[in-house]
PyMOL CGO cylinders between C-alpha atoms (Angstrom):
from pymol import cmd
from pymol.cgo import CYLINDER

trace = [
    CYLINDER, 81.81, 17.41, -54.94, 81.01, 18.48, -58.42, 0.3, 1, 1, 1, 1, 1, 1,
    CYLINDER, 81.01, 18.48, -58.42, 80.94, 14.50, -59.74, 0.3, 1, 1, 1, 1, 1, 1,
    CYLINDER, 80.94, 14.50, -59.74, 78.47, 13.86, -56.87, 0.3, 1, 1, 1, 1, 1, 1,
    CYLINDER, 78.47, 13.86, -56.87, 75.94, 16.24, -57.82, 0.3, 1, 1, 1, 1, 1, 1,
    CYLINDER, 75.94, 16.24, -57.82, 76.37, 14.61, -61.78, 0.3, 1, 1, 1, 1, 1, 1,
    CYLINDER, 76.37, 14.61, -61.78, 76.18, 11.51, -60.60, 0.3, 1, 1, 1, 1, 1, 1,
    CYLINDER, 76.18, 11.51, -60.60, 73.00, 12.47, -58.35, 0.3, 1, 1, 1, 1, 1, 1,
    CYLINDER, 73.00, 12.47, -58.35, 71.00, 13.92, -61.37, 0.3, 1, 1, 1, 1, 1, 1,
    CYLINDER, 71.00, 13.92, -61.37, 72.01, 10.42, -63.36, 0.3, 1, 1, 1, 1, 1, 1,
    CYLINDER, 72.01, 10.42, -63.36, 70.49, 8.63, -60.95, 0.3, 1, 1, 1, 1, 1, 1,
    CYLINDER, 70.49, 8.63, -60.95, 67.48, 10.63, -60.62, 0.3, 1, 1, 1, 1, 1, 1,
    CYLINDER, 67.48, 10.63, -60.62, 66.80, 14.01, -63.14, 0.3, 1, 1, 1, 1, 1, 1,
    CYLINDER, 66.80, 14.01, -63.14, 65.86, 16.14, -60.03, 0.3, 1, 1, 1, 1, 1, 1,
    CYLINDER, 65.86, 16.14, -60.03, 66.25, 19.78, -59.58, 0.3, 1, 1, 1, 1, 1, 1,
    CYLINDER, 66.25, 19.78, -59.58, 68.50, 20.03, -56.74, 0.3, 1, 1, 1, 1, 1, 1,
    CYLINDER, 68.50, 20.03, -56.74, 71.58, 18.96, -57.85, 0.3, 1, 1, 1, 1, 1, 1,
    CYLINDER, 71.58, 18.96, -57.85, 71.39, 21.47, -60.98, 0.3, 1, 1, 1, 1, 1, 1,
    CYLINDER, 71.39, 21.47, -60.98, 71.00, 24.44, -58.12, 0.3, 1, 1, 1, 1, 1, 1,
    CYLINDER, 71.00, 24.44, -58.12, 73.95, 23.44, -56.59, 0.3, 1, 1, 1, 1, 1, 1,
    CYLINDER, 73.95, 23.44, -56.59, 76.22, 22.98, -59.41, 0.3, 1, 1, 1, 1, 1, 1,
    CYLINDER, 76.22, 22.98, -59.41, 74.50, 26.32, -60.98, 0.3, 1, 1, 1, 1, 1, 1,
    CYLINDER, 74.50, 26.32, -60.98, 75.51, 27.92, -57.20, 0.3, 1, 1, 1, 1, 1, 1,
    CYLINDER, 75.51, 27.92, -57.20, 79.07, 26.91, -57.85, 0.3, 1, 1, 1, 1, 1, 1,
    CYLINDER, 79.07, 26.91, -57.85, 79.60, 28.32, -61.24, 0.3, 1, 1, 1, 1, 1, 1,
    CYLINDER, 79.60, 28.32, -61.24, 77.60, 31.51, -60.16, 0.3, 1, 1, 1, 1, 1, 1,
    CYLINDER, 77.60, 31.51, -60.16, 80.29, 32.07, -57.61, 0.3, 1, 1, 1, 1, 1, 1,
    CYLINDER, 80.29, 32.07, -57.61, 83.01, 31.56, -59.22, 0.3, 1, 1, 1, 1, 1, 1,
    CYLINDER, 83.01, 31.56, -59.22, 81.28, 34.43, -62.28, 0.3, 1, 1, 1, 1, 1, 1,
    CYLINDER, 81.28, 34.43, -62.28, 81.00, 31.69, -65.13, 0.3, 1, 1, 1, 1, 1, 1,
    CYLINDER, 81.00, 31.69, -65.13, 77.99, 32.30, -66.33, 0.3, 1, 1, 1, 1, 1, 1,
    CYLINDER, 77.99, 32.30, -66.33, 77.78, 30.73, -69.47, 0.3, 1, 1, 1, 1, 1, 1,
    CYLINDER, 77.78, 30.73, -69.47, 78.27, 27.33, -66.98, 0.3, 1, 1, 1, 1, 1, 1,
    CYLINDER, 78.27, 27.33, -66.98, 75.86, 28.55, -64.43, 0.3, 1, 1, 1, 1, 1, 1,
    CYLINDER, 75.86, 28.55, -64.43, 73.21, 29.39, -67.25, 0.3, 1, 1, 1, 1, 1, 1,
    CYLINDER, 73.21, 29.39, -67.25, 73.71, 26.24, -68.54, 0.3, 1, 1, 1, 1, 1, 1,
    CYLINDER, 73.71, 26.24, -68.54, 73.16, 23.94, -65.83, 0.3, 1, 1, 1, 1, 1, 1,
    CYLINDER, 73.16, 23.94, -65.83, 70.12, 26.40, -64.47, 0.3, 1, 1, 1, 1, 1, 1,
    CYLINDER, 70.12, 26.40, -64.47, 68.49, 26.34, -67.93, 0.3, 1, 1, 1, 1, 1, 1,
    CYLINDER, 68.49, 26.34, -67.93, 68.31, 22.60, -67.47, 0.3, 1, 1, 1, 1, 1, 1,
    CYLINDER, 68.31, 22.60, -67.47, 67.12, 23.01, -64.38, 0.3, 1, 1, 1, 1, 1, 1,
    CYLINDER, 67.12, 23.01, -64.38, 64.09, 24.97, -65.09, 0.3, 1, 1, 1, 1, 1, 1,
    CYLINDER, 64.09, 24.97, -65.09, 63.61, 22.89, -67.85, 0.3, 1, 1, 1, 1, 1, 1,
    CYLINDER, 63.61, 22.89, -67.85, 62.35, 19.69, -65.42, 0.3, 1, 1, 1, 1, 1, 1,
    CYLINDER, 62.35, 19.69, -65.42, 59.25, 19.17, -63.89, 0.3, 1, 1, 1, 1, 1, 1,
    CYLINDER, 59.25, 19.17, -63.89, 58.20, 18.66, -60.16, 0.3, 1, 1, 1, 1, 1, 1,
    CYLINDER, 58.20, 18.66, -60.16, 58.73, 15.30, -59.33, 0.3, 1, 1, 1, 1, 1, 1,
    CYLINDER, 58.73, 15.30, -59.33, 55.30, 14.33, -58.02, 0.3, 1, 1, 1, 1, 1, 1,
    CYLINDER, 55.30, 14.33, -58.02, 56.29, 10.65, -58.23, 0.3, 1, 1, 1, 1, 1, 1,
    CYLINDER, 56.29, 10.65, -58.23, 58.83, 11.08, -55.76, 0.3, 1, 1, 1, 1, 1, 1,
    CYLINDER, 58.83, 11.08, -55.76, 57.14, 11.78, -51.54, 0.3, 1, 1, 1, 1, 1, 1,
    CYLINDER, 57.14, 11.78, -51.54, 61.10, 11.95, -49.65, 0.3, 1, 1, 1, 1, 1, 1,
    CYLINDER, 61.10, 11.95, -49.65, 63.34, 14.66, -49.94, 0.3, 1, 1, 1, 1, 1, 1,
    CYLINDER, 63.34, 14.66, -49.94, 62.02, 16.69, -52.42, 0.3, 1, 1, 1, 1, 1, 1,
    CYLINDER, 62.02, 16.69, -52.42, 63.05, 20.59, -52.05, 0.3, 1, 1, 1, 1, 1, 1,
    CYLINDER, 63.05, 20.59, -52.05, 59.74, 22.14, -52.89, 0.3, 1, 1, 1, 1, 1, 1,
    CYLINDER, 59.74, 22.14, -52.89, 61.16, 25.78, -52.58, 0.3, 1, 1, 1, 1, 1, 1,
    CYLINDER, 61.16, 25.78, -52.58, 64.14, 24.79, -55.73, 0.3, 1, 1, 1, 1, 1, 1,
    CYLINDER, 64.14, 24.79, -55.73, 61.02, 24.09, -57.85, 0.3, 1, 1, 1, 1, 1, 1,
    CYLINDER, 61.02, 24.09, -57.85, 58.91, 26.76, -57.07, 0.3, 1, 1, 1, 1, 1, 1,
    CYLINDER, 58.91, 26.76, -57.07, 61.04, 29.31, -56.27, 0.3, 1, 1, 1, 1, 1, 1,
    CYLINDER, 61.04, 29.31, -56.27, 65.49, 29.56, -56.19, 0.3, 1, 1, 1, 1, 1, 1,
    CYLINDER, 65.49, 29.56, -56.19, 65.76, 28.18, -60.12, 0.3, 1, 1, 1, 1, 1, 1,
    CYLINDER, 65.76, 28.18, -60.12, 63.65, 31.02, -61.37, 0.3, 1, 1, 1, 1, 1, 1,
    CYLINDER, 63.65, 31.02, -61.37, 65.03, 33.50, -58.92, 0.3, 1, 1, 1, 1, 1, 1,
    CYLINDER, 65.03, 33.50, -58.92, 69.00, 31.89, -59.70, 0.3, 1, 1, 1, 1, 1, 1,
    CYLINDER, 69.00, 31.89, -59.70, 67.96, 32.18, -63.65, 0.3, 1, 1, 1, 1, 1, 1,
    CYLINDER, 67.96, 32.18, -63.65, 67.02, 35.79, -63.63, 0.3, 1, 1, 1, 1, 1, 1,
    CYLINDER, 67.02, 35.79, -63.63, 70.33, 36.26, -61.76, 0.3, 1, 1, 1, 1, 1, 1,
    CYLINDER, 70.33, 36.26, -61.76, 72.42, 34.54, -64.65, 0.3, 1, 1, 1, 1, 1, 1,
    CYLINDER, 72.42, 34.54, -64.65, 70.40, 35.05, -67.72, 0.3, 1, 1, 1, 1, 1, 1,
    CYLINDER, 70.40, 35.05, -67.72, 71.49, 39.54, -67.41, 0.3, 1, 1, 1, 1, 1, 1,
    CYLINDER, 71.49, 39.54, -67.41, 74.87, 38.44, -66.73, 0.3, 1, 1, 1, 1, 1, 1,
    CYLINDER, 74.87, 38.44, -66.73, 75.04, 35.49, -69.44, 0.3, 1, 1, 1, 1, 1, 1,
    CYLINDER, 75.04, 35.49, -69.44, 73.57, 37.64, -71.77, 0.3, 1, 1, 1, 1, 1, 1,
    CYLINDER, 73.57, 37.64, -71.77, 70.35, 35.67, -72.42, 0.3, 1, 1, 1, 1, 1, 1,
    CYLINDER, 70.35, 35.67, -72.42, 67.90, 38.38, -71.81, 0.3, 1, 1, 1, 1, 1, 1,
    CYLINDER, 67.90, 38.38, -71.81, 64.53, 36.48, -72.92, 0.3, 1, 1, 1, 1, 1, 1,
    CYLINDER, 64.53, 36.48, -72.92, 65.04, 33.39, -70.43, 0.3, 1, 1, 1, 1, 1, 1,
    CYLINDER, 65.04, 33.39, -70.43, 66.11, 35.42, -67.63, 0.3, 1, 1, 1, 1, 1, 1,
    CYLINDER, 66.11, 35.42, -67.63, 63.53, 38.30, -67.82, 0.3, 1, 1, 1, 1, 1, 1,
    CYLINDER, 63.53, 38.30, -67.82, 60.88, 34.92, -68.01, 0.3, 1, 1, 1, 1, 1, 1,
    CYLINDER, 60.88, 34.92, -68.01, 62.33, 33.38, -65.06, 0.3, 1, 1, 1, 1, 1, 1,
    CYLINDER, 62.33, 33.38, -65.06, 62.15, 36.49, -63.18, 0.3, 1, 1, 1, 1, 1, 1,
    CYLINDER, 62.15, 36.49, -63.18, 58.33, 36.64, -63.91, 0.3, 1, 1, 1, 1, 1, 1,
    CYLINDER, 58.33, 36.64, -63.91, 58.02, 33.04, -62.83, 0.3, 1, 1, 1, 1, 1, 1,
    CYLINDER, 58.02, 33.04, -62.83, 59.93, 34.01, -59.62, 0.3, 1, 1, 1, 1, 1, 1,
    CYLINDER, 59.93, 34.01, -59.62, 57.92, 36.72, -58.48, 0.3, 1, 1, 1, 1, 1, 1,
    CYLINDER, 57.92, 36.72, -58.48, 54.63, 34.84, -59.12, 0.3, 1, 1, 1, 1, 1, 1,
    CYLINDER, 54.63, 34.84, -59.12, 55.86, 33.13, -56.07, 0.3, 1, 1, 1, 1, 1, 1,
    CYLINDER, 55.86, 33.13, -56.07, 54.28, 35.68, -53.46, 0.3, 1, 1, 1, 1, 1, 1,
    CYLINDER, 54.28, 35.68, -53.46, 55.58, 33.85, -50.39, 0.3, 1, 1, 1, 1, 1, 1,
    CYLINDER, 55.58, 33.85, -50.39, 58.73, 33.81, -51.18, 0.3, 1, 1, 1, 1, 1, 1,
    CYLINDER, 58.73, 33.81, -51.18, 60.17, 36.04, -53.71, 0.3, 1, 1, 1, 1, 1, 1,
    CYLINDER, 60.17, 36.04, -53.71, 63.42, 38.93, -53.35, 0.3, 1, 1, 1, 1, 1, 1,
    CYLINDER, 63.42, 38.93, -53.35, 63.29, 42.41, -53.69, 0.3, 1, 1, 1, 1, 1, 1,
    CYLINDER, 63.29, 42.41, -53.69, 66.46, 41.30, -56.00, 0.3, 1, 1, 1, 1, 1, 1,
    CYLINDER, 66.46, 41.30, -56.00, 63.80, 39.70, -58.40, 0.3, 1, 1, 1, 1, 1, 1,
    CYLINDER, 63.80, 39.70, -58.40, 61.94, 43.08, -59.33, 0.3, 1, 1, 1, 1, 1, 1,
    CYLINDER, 61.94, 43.08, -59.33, 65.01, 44.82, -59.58, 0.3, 1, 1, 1, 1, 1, 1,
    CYLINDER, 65.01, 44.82, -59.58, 66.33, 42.54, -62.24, 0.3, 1, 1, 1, 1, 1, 1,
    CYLINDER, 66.33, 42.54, -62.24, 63.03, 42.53, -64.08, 0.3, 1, 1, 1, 1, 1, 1,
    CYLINDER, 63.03, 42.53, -64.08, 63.13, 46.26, -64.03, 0.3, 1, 1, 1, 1, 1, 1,
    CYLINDER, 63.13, 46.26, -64.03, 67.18, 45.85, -65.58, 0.3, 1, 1, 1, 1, 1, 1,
    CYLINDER, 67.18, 45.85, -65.58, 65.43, 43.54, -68.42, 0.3, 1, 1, 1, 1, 1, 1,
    CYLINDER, 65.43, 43.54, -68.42, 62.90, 45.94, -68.97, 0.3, 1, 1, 1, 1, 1, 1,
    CYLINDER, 62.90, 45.94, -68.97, 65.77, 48.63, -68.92, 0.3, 1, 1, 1, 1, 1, 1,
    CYLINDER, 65.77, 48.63, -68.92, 67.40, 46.37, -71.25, 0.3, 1, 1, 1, 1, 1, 1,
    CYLINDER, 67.40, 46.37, -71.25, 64.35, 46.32, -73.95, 0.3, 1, 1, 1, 1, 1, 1,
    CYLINDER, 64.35, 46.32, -73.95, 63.43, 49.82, -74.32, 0.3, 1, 1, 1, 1, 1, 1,
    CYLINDER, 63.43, 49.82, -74.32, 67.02, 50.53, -75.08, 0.3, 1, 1, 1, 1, 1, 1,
    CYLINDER, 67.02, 50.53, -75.08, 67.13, 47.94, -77.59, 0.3, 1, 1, 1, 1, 1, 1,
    CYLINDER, 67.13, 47.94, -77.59, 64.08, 49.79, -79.22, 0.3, 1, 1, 1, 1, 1, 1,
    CYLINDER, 64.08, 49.79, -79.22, 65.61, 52.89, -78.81, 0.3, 1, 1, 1, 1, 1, 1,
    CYLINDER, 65.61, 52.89, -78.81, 68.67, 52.43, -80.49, 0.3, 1, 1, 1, 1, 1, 1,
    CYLINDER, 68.67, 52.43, -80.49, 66.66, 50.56, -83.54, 0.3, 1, 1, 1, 1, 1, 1,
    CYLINDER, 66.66, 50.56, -83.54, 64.93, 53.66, -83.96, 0.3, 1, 1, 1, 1, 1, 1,
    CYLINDER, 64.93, 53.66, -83.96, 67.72, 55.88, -83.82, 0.3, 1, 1, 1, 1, 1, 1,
    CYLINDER, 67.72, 55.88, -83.82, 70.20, 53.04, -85.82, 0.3, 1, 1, 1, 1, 1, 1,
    CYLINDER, 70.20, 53.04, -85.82, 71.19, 54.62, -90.13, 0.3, 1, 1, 1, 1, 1, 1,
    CYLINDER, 71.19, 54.62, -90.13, 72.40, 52.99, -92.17, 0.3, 1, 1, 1, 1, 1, 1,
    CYLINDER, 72.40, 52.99, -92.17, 75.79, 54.23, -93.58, 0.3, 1, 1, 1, 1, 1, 1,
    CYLINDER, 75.79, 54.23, -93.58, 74.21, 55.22, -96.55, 0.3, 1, 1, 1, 1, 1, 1,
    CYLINDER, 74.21, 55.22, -96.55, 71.44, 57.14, -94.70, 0.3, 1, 1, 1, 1, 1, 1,
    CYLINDER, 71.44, 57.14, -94.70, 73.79, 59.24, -93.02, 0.3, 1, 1, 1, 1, 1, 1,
    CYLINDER, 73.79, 59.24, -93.02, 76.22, 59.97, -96.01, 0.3, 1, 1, 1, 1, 1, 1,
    CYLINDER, 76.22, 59.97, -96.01, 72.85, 60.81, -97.21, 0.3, 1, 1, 1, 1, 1, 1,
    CYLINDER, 72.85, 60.81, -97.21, 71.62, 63.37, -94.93, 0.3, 1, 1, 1, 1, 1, 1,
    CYLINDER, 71.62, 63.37, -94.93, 74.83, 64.84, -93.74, 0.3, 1, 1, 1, 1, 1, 1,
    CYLINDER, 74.83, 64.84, -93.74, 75.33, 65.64, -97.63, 0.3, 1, 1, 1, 1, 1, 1,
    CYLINDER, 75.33, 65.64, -97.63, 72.05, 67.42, -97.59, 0.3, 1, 1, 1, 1, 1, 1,
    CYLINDER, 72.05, 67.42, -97.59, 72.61, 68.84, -94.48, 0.3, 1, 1, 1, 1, 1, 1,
    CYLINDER, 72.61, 68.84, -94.48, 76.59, 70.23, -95.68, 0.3, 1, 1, 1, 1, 1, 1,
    CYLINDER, 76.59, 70.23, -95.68, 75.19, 71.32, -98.76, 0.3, 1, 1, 1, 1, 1, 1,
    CYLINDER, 75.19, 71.32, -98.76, 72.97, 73.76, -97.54, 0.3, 1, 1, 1, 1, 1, 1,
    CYLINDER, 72.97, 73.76, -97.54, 75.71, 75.44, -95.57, 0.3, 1, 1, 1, 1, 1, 1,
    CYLINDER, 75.71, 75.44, -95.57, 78.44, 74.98, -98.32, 0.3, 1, 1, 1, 1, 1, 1,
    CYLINDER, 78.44, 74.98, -98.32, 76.55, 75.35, -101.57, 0.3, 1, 1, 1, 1, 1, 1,
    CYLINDER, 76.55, 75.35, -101.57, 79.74, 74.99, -103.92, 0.3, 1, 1, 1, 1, 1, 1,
    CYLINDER, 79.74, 74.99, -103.92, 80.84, 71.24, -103.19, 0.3, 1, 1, 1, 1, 1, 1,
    CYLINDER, 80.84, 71.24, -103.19, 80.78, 68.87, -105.57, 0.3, 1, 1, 1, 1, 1, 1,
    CYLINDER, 80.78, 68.87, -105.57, 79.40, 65.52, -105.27, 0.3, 1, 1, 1, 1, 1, 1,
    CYLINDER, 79.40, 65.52, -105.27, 83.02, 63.72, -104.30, 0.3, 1, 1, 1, 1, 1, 1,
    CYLINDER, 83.02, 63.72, -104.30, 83.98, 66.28, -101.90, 0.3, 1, 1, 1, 1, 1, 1,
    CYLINDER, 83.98, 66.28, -101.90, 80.46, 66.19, -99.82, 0.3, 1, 1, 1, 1, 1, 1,
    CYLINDER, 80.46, 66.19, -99.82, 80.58, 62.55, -99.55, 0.3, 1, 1, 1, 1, 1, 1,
    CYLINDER, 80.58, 62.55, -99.55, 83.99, 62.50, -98.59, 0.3, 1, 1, 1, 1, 1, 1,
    CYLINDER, 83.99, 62.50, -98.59, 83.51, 64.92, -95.71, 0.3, 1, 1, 1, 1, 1, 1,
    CYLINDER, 83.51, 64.92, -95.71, 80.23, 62.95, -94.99, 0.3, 1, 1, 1, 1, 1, 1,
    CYLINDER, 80.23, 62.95, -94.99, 82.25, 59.73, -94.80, 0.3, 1, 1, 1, 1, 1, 1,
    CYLINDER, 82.25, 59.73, -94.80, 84.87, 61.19, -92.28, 0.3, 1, 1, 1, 1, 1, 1,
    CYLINDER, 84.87, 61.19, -92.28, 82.02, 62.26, -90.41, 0.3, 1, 1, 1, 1, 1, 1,
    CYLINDER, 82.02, 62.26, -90.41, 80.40, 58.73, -90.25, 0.3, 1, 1, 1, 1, 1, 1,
    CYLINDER, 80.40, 58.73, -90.25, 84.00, 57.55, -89.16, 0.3, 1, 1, 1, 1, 1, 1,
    CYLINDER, 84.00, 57.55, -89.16, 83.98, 59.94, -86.23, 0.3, 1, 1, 1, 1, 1, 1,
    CYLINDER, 83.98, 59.94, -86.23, 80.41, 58.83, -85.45, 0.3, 1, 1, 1, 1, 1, 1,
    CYLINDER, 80.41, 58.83, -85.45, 80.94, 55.16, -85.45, 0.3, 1, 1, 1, 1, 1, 1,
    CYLINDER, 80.94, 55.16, -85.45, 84.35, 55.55, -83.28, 0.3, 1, 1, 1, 1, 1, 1,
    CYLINDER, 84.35, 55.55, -83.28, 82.68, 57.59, -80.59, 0.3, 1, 1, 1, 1, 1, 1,
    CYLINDER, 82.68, 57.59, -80.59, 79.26, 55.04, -80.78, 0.3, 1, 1, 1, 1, 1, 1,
    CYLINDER, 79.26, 55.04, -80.78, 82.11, 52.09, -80.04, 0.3, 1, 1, 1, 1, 1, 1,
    CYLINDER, 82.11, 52.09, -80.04, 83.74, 54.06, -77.48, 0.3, 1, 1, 1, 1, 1, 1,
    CYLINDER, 83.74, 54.06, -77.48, 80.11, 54.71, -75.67, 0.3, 1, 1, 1, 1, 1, 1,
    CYLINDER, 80.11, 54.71, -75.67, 79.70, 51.13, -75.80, 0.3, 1, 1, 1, 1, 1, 1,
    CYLINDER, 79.70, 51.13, -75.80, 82.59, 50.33, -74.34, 0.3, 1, 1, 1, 1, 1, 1,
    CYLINDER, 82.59, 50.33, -74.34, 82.03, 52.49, -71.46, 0.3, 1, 1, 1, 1, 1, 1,
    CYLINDER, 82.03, 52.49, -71.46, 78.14, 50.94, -70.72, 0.3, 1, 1, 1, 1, 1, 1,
    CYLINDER, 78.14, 50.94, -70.72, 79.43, 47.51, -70.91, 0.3, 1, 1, 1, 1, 1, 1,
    CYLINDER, 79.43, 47.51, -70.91, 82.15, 48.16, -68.62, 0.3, 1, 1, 1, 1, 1, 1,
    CYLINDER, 82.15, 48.16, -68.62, 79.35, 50.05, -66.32, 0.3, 1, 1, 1, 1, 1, 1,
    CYLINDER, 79.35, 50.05, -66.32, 77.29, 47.50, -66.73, 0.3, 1, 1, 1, 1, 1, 1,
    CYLINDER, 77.29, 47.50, -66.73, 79.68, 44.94, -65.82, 0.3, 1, 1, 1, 1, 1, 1,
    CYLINDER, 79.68, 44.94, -65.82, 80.42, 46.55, -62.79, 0.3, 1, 1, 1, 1, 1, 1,
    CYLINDER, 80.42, 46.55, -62.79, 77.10, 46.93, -61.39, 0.3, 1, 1, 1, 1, 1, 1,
    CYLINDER, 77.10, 46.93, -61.39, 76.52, 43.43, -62.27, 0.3, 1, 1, 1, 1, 1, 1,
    CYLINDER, 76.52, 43.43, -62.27, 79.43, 42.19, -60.02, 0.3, 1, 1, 1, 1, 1, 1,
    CYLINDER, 79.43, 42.19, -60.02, 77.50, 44.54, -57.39, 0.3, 1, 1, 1, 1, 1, 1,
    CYLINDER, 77.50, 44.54, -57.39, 74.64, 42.99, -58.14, 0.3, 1, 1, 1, 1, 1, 1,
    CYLINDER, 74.64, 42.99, -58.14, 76.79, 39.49, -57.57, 0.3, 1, 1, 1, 1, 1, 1,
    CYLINDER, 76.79, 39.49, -57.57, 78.16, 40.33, -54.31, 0.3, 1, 1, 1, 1, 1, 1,
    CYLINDER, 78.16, 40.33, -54.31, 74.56, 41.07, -52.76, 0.3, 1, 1, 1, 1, 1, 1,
    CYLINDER, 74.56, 41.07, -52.76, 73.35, 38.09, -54.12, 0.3, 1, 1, 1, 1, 1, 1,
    CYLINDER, 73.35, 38.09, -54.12, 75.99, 36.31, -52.68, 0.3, 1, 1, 1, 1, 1, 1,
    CYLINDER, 75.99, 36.31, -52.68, 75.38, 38.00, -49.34, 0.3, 1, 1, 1, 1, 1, 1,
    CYLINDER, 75.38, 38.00, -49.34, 72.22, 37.13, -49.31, 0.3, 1, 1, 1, 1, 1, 1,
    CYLINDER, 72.22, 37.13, -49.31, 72.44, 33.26, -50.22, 0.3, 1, 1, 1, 1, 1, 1,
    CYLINDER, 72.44, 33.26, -50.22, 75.00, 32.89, -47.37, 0.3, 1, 1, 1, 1, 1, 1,
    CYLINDER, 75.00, 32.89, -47.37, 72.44, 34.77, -44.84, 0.3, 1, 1, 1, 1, 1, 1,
    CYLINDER, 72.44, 34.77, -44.84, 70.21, 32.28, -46.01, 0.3, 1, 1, 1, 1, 1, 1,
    CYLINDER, 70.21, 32.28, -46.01, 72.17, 29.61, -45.53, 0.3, 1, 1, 1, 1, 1, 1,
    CYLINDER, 72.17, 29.61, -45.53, 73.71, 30.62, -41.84, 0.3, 1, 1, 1, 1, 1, 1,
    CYLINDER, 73.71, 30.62, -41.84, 69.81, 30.75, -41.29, 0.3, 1, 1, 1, 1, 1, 1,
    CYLINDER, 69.81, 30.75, -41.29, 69.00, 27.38, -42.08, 0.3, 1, 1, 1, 1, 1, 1,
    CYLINDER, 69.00, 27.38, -42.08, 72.16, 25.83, -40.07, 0.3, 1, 1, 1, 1, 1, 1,
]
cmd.load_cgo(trace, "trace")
């Protein structure tokens, strides 16, 4: 069914076809797929030109609420925070699940800025840990405080990876969560309309 909806969007660049094939790739958690064919999506404009069959609700609404779905789990943070906006501007028929992804984005941000602020360079922290050793251990020379500050830096950087490693597999969780709620929901909405 995948060719049909291609072929569909050939024939005419609409919007619909791009939600369903952006659907199918959601489900099956390929999001780099699903972002692209929703990016494309939002990217056309209401066809105004066209009076039959037009889904008013896939412009207005389900490609900004799909893209701030995909764009946390794709990893493109800017476009999906955006689309989430766009999605709840859309009083009548927006998601809970849209203000709780903009307030993941916004999660998303001020850790960004956090960790800038708290980021040294190497450098900076042979730096300051020699200062810092050499206060408590007056009679090391030059070689023997940097190489202590060096092993510390090691440390530090293994245990930074290993925190990261942790919050991305969190992350990923929750986001597969996340998923299955979302897919919940789309089938509700879809018993509902049979």
């Amino acid at each position: 069914s995948m060719g049909y909806f291609i072929r569909a969007f050939e024939v005419s660049p609409r919007v619909e076809p791009m939600i369903e094939i952006t659907r199918h790739y959601m489900a099956e958690k390929n999001w780099l797929l699903a972002f692209t064919f929703c990016d494309l999506a939002c990217k056309l404009t209401y066809p105004s030109h066209l009076l039959l069959f037009v889904n008013k609700q896939e412009y207005e609404y389900d490609r900004w609420h799909l893209m701030g779905i995909i764009g946390y789990h794709a990893g493109f943070h800017n476009e999906g925070k955006s689309a989430c906006l766009r999605a709840l501007e859309c009083k009548r028929l927006r998601h809970p699940l849209d203000e709780e992804n903009l307030r993941k984005y916004q999660e998303k941000e001020r850790e960004k800025e956090n960790r800038e602020l708290q980021v040294l360079t190497k450098q900076q922290f042979i730096d300051k840990t020699c200062t810092e050793v050499l206060l408590t251990n007056p009679r090391m020379n030059k070689r023997e405080l940097e190489s202590k500050a060096s092993v510390l830096w090691k440390l530090k950087s293994q245990q930074l990876e290993r925190e990261k490693r942790e919050k991305v597999e969190r992350e990923r969780l929750e986001r597969e969560k996340d998923q299955e709620k979302t897919t919940g929901t789309e089938k509700r909405r879809k018993n509902r309309k049979k």
